[in-house]
N, C-alpha and C positions, 0 to 999 in steps of 0.2 A: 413373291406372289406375282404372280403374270399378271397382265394388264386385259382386260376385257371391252366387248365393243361398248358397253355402257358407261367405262370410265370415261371414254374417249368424247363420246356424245355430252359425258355430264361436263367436261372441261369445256366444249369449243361450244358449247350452244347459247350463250349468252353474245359473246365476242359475235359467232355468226351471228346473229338476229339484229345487233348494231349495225354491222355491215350491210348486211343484205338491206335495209331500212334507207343507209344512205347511199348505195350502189342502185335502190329503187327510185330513188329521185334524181339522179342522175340522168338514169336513161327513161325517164317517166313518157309517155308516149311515141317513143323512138322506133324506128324497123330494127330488126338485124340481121344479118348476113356475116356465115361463116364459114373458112373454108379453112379443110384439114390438110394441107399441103405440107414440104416440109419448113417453109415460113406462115405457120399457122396463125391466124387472124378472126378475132371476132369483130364487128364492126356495128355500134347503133347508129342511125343517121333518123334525124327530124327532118320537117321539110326545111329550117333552117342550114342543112348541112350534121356532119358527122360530130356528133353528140359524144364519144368515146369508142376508142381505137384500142380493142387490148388482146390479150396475149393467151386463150386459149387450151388449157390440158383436159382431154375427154378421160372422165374417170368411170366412165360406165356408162350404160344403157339400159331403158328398162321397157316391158314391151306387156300393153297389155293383154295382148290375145296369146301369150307363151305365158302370160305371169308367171316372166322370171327377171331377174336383173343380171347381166351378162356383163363381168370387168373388161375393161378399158383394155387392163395387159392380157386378156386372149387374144385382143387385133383379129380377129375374123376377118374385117375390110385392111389388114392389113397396111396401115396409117403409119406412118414416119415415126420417128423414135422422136421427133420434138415433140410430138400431137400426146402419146403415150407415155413416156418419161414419166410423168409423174405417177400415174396408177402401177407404174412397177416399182417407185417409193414408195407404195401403199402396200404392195403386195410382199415387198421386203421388209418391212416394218410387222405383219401380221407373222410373216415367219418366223421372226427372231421373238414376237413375245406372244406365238401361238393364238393369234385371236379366228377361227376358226372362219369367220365372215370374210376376211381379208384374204384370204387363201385359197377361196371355192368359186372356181371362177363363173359358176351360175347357180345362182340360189333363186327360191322360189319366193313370189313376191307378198308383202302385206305392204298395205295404207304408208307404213312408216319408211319402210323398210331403204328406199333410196336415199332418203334425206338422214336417214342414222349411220345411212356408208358415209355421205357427203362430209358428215358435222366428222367423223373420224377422220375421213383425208383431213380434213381443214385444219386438225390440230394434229395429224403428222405430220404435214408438207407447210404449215405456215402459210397457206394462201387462203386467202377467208370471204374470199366471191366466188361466190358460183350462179350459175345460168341455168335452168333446163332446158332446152331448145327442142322443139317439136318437129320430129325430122319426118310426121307421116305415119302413115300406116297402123297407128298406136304405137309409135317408140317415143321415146322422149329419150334425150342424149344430155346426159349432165354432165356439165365442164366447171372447172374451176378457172377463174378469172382471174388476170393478172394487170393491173395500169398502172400509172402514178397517180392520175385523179381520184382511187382508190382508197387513199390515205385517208384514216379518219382525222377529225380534228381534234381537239383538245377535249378532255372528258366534262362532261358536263353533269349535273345532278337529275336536271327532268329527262334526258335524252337514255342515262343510265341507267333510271327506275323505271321509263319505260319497256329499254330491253333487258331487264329482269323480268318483269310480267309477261311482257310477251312472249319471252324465250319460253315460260313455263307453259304454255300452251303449245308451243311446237310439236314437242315430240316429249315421252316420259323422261324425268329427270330424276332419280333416286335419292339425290343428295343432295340438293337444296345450297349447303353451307360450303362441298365441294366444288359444287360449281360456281357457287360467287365468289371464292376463296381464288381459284383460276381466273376467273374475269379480272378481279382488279391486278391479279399480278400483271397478268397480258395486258391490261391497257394504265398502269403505274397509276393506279389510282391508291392514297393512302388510308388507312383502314385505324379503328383504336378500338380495342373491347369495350364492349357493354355489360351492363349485371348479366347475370342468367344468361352467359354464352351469346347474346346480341353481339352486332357489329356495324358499327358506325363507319360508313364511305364519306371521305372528306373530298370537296372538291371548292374553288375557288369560286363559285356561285352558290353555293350552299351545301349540306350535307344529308344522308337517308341515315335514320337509324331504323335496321333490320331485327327483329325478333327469331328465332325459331323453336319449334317441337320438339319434344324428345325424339321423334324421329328425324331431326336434320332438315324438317320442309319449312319455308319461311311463314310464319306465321301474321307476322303483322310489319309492313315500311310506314316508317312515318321520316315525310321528306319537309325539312327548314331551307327555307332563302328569303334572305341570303345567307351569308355566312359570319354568324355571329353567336359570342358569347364562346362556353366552352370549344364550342366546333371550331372558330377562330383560331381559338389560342393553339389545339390540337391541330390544323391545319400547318399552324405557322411553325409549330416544333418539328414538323413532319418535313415539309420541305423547305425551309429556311426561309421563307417568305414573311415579314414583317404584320404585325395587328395594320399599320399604313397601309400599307401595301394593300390588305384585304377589303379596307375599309375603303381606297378608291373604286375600287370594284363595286361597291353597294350603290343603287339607285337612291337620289334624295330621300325617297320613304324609307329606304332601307337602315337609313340614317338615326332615324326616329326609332327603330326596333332596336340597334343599337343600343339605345340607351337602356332599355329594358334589360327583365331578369336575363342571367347568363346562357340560359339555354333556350330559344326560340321556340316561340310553340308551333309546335309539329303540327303539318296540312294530310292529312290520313289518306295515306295511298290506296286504292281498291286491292284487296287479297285477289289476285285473280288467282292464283294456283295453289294457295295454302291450304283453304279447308278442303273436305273429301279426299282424305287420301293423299294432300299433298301435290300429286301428278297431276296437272293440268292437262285439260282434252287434248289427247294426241289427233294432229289433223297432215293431211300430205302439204305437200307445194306448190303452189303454183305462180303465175308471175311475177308474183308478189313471192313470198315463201311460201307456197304451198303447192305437195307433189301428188296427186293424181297420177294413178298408175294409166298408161295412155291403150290406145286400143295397139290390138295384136299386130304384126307386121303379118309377112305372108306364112309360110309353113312354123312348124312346130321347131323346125331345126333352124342352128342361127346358121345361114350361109351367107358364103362371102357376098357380094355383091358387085359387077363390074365398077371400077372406076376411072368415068371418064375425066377427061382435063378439065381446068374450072369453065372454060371455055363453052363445054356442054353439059354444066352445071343442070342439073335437076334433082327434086326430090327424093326421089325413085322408092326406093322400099323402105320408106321412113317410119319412125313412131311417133306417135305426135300425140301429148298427152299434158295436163298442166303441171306443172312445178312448182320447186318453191323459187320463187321471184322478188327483186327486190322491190320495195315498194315507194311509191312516192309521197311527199311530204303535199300537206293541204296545210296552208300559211305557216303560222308557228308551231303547229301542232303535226306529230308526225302520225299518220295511221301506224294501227297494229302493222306489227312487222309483218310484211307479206314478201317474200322472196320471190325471185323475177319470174313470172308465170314463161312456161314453154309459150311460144307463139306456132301457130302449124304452119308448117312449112309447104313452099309452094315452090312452079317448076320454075327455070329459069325464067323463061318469058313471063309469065303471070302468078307472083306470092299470094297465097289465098288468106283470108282471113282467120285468126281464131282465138274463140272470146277465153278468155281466163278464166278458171272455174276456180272458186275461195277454198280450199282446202286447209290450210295451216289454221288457223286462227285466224280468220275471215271476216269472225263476224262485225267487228266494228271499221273492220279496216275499210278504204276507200281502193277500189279492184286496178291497175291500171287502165287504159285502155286497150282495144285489138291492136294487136302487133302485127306487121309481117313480117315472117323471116323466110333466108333458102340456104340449103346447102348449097355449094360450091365444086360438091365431090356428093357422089350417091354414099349414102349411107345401107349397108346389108344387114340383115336384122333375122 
């Protein structure tokens, strides 16, 4: 059975929505500036100095006066094989296992449609940041990001069932069980059955126990912390980690729950994507995660566009449109994943401002602030 763009979206969207959440706090009210040369660079900088310095592959563009999205490996502006390399792994990869989106190098656009390419590159090239960047004109230019500061940290339980939930409103996920199933392989988080097809995510702060449908959609998390009782002793068979061991990790109150029955009583997650249907409201991205299709560049046709040296760096025939963005954390609590909204881009002499519009799952989240970014090299649309 060949692999479809749906499978692709149900594996990477959880992992994406973690990332993007912690790559959102990262650069949480930063500029950026990027240029496609052939030592290609994206660059956030605060007014404390440069925030993150990383490593840039353009896997597409989307325009909304063409409503269409046009791959990376057509190169129209003809951009360096370091800049494109990757969406021609994208485009290789759709070859060999026929996924028909991967292959066509301008498709016509819907609400979702960029960020369900995105979440496919992510889980076939293994890089799990991306950017939109607002190059103008209604194009938005989605890259995948590449740092060391990128690295998540250790898995945690509230940070987990967060982007489970919130992943479920991204974009439609079919398979609920497949896609959490993928998440904790990709981030070695260990898992034990439950009655009736449940499954338990153990982590060294505590553990979710997940429900689901005859149809595969999650129906009910119910998350314990710390980590005690059966979920302990299941943790400590799993990765070799001692009942000690666990039990330094518990807060002095955590102590006292301890002592109690073997199974913790469960703090009830909100369903946000289970009932109706399962599929959580599909939304675009913008700064945060969420992708607004951006207004039209100039004609109907994508033409090249000159490219001058970064030197006379300008906007030029950009698209400039929200995305999905990563988003930034407000204290302990991380807003709904929002992937890093496009910022509009502006000329070399003066980046214009541009607000982030909530598209993904917006609605609880906190927006970042106006960004400014510029091209380095005109972008032709």
């Amino acid at each position: 059975m060949s692999t479809t763009l749906q499978d692709l979206v149900n594996r990477a969207v959880f992992f994406s929505t973690e990332m993007q959440t912690h790559f959102g706090a990262l650069i949480a009210d930063a500029e950026w500036e990027v240029d496609f040369t052939s030592d290609p660079h994206l660059t956030f900088t605060s007014s404390e100095g440069t925030v993150l310095r990383g490593r840039p592959h353009l896997l597409g563009s989307e325009s909304s006066g063409q409503s269409t999205w046009l791959w990376g490996w057509e190169n129209i502006n003809e951009f360096p094989e370091p800049v494109v390399g990757l969406a021609h792994d994208v485009r290789k990869f759709g070859a060999a296992e026929d996924v028909a989106e991967l292959i066509t190098e301008e498709l016509p656009l819907d609400e979702e449609l960029a960020l369900r390419l995105t979440l496919a590159a992510k889980e076939i090239t293994g890089k799990w940041a991306h950017y939109p960047a607002g190059a103008g004109a209604g194009t938005t230019v989605w890259l995948l990001v590449d740092a060391p500061e990128l690295a998540l940290p250790e898995p945690q339980v509230k940070t987990t069932v967060r982007a489970l939930m919130q992943g479920l409103t991204q974009t439609t996920v079919t398979d609920h069980r497949a896609a959490v199933v993928a998440y904790v392989s990709k981030r070695g988080i260990p898992t034990a059955e439950l009655p009736e097809g449940g499954l338990r995510l153990l982590f060294a702060d505590g553990s979710a126990d997940l429900s689901f449908d005859e149809e595969r959609r999650i129906s009910n998390c119910e998350m314990g912390a710390p980590l005690v009782g059966e979920a302990a002793q299941q943790y400590a068979q799993a990765t070799g980690a001692s009942l000690t061991d666990q039990e330094s990790v518990a807060t002095p109150a955590a102590e006292t729950a301890a002592a109690q029955p073997a199974t913790p009583a469960p703090n009830p997650v909100p369903e946000t994507a289970a009932s109706d249907a399962g599929a959580a409201a599909s939304s675009s991205m913008d700064s945060t995660p969420a992708s607004p299709p951006a207004e039209s560049a100039t004609d109907a046709s994508h033409e090249t566009a000159p490219t001058p040296s970064p030197a006379e760096a300008g906007p030029g025939d950009q698209r400039d449109s929200d995305s999905s963005h990563p988003t930034a954390e407000t204290g302990s609590e991380q807003p709904p994943v929002s992937e890093p909204q496009p910022a509009a881009s502006s000329s070399a002499d003066k980046a214009q401002d541009s607000d982030r519009q909530p598209d993904e799952l917006q609605t609880n989240a906190e927006e970042p602030k106006k960004k400014k970014g510029l091209f380095s090299k005109l972008f032709g649309r």
